[in-house]
FINUVEX-621382 format. One record per residue: residue in one letter; x, y, z of N, C-alpha, C, O, CB in turn. Coordinates in steps of 0.001 Angstrom, whole numbers, plus 524288, in hexadecimal, padded with zeros to 5 digits. Glycine has a CB too. Layout:
N
aXYZXYZXYZXYZXYZ;...
This chain:
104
x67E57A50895753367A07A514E571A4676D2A55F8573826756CA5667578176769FA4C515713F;x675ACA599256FA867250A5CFC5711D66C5FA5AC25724566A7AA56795712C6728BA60D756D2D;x669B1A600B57560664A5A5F2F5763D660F9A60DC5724D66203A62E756E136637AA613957A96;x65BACA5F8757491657D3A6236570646574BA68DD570F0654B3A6C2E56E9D6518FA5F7F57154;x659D4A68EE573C565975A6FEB5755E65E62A723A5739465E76A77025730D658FFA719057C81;x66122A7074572E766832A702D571AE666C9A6FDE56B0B665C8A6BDE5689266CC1A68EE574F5;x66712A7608568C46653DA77A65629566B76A76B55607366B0DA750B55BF566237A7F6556177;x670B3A771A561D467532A750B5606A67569A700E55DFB67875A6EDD55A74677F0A74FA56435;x67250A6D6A55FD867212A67D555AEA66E72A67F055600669D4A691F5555E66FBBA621D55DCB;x6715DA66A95539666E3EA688954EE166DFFA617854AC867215A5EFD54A45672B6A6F2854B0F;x6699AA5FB8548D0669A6A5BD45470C66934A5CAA5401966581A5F3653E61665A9A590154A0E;x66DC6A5A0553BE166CB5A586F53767668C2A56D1535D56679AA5226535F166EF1A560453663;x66563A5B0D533BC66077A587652F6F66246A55BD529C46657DA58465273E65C3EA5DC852D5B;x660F4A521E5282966038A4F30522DA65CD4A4E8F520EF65A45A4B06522F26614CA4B6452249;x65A52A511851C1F65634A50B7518D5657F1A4E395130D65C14A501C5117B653D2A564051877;x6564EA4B88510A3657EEA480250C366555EA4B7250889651EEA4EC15092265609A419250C33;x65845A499A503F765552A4D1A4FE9E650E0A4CB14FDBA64EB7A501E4FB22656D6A4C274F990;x64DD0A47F14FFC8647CBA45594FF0C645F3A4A0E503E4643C3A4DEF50213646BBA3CC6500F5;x646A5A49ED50967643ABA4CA850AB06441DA51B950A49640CDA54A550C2E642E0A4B9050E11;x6496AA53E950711648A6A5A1F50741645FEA5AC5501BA64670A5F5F5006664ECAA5E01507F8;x643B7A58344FE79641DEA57D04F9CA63BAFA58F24FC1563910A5CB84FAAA64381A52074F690;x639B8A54865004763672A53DC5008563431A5AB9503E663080A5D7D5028963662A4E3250267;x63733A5B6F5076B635FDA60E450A5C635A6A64E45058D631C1A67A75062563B28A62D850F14;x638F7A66665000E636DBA688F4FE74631B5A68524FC2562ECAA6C1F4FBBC6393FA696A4FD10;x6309FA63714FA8D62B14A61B84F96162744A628D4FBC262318A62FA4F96962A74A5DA94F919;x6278BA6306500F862395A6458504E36251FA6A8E505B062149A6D25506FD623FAA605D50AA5;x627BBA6C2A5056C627A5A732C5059A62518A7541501B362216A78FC5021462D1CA76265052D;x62676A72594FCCB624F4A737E4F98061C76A74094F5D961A41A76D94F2A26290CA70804F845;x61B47A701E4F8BB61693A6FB54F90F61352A71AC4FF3360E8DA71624FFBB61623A6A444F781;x61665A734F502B76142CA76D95073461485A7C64503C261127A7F98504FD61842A76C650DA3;x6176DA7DA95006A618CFA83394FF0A612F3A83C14FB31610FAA88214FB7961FD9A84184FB5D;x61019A7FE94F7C660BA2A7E674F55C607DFA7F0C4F8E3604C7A82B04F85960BB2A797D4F35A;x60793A7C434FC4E6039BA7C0E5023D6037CA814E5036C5FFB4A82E2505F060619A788150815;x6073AA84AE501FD6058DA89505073B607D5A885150BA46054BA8A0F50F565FF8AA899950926;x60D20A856050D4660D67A848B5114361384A8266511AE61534A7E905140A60909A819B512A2;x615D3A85B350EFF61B40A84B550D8061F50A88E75121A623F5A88C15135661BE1A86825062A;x61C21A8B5E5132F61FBBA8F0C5193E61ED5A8BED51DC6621DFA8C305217E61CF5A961251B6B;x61A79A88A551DD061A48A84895223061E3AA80AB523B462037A7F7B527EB61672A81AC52153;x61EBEA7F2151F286208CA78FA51DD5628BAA7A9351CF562C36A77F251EF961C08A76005159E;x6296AA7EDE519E062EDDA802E51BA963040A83795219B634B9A84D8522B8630ECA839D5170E;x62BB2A84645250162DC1A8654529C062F6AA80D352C31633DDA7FC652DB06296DA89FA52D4B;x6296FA7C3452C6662B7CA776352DA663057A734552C7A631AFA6F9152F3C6286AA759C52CC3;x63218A749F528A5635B1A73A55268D63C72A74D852937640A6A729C529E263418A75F95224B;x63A14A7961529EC63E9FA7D4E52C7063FB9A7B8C5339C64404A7BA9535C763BBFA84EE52BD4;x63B69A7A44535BA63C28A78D553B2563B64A74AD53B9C63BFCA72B253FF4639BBA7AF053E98;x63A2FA72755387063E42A6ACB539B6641CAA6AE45370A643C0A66805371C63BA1A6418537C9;x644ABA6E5F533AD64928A6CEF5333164D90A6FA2538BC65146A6D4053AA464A52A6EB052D2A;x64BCEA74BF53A3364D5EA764E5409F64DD2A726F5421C65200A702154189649F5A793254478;x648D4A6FC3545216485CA6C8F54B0264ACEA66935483364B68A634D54BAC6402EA6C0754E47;x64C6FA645D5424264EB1A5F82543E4653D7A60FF5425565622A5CF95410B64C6DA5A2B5416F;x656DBA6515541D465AD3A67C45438465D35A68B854A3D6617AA689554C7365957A6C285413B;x65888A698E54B77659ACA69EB5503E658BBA66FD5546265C1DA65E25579E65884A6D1555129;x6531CA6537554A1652C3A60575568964EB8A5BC55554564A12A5C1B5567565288A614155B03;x650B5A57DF552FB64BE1A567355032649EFA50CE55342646C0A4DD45513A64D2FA55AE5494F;x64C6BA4FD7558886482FA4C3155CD86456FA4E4B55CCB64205A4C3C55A1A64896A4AC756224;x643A2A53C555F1263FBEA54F85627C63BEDA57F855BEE638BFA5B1A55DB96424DA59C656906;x63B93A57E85576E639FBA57DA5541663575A53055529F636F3A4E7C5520A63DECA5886551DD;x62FEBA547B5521D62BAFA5034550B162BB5A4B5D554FC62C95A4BDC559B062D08A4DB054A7E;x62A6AA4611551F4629D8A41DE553FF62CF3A3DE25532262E29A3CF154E9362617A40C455356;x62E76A3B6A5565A632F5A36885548062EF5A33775537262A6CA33FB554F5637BFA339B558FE;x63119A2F945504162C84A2B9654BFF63169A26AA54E6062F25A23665511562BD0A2D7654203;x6364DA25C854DFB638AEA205954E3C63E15A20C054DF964043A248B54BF9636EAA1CBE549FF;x63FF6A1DBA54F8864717A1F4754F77649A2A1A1A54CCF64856A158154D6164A6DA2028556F5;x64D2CA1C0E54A18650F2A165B5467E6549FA15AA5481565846A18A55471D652D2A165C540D9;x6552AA115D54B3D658F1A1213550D665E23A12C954D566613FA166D54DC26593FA0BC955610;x65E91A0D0F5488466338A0BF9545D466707A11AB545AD66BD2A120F545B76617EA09B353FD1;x6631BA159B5458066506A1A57540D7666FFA1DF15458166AC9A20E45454F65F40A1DC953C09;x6636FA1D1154A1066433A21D754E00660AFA250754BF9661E8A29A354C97669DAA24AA54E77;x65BA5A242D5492565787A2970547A86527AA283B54B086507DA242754CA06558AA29E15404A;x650FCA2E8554B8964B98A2FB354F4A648FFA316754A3D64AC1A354D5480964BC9A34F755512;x64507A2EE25483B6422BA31775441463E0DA32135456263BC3A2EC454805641E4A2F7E53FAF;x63BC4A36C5543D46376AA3B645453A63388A3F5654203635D6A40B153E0363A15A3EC8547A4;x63028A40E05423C62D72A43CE5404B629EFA4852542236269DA476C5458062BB1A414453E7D;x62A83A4D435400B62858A513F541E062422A52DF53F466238AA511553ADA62B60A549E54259;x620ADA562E5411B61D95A5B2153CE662035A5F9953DF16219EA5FCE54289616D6A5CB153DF2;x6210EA623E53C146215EA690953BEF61E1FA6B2F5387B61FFDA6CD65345E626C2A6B8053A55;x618B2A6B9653975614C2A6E9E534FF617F5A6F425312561C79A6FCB532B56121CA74625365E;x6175EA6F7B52B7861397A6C13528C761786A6630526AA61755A64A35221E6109AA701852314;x61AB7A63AC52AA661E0BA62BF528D061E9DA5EE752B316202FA5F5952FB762101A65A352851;x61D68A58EF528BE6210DA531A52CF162661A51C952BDF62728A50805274D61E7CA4C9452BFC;x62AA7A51C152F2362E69A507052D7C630F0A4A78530B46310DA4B0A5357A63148A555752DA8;x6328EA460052F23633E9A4188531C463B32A421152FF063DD2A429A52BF262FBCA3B7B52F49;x63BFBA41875357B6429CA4183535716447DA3F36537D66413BA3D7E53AEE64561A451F53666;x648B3A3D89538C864CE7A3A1F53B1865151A3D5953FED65291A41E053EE66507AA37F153586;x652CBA3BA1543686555CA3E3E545F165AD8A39985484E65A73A356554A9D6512EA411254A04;x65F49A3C5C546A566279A38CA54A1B665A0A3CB054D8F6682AA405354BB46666FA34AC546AC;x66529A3B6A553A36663DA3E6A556AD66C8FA3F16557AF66DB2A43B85584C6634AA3D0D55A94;x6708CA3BE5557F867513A3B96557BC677D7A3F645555967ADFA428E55754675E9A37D855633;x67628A3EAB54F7F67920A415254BC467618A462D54A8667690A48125462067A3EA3DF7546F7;x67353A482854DA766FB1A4DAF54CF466E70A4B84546146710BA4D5C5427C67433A559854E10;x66B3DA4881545626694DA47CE53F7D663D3A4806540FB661FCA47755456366B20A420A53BF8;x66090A494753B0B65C62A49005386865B2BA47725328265E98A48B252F6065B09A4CE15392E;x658BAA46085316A6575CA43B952D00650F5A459952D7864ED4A458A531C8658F7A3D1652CD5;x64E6AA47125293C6495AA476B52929647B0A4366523866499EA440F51F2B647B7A4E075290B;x64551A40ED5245664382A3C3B5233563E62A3DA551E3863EF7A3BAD519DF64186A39485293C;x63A8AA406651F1663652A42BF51D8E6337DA46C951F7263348A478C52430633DFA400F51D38;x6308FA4A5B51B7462E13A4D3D51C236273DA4D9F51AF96251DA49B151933630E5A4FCC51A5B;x62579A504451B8F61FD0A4FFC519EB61F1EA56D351B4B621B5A59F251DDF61B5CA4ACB51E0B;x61A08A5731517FB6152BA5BDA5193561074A5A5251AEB60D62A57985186B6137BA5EF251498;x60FA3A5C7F5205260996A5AA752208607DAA5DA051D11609FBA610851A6C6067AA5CED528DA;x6006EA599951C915FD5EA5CE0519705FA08A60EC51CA35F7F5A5FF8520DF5F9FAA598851625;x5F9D9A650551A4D5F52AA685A51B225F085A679951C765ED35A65F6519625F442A6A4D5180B;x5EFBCA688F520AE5E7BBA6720521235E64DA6B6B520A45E85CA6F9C521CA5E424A64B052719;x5E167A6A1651E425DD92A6F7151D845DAE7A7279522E95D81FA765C5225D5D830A6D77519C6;
């Protein structure tokens, strides 16, 4: 098994039609906000780092032993994303997304 420093492993992302529906929805109203170069840079480097490594990515929240999943959640300005990780099979699943709101 590779390491976390060891960029040769590369892990399968899975996004479902619901959440790639929903990411355009949220690009789509950051692009309204004023804030649509934010939110697709964030976009862009969590899809990198749970490509590449997505333990050391956010916070682990709980693991489903049955399944073999570490499920987790990050921020990457302006952006929450909660995902699944199964380490074996270099998998991901991202589960949900969100847009922090804006404070004034």
């Amino acid at each position: 098994m590779a390491g976390p420093n060891n960029h040769a492993r590369r892990y399968t992302v899975h996004v479902s039609g619901v959440i790639a529906a929903k990411l355009r929805q949220i690009l789509r109203r950051a692009k309204r906000e004023g804030r649509g170069d934010r939110v697709l840079t964030a976009i862009t480097q969590v899809q990198d780092r749970l490509k590449r490594d997505p333990q050391h990515l956010g916070e682990p929240l709980y693991r489903l032993s049955a399944l073999r999943l570490d499920v987790r959640t990050s921020i990457i300005r302006p952006l929450v994303v909660d995902f699944a990780v199964q380490e074996e099979n270099a998998l991901v699943f991202i589960k949900g997304v969100r847009l922090l709101t804006e404070l004034a």
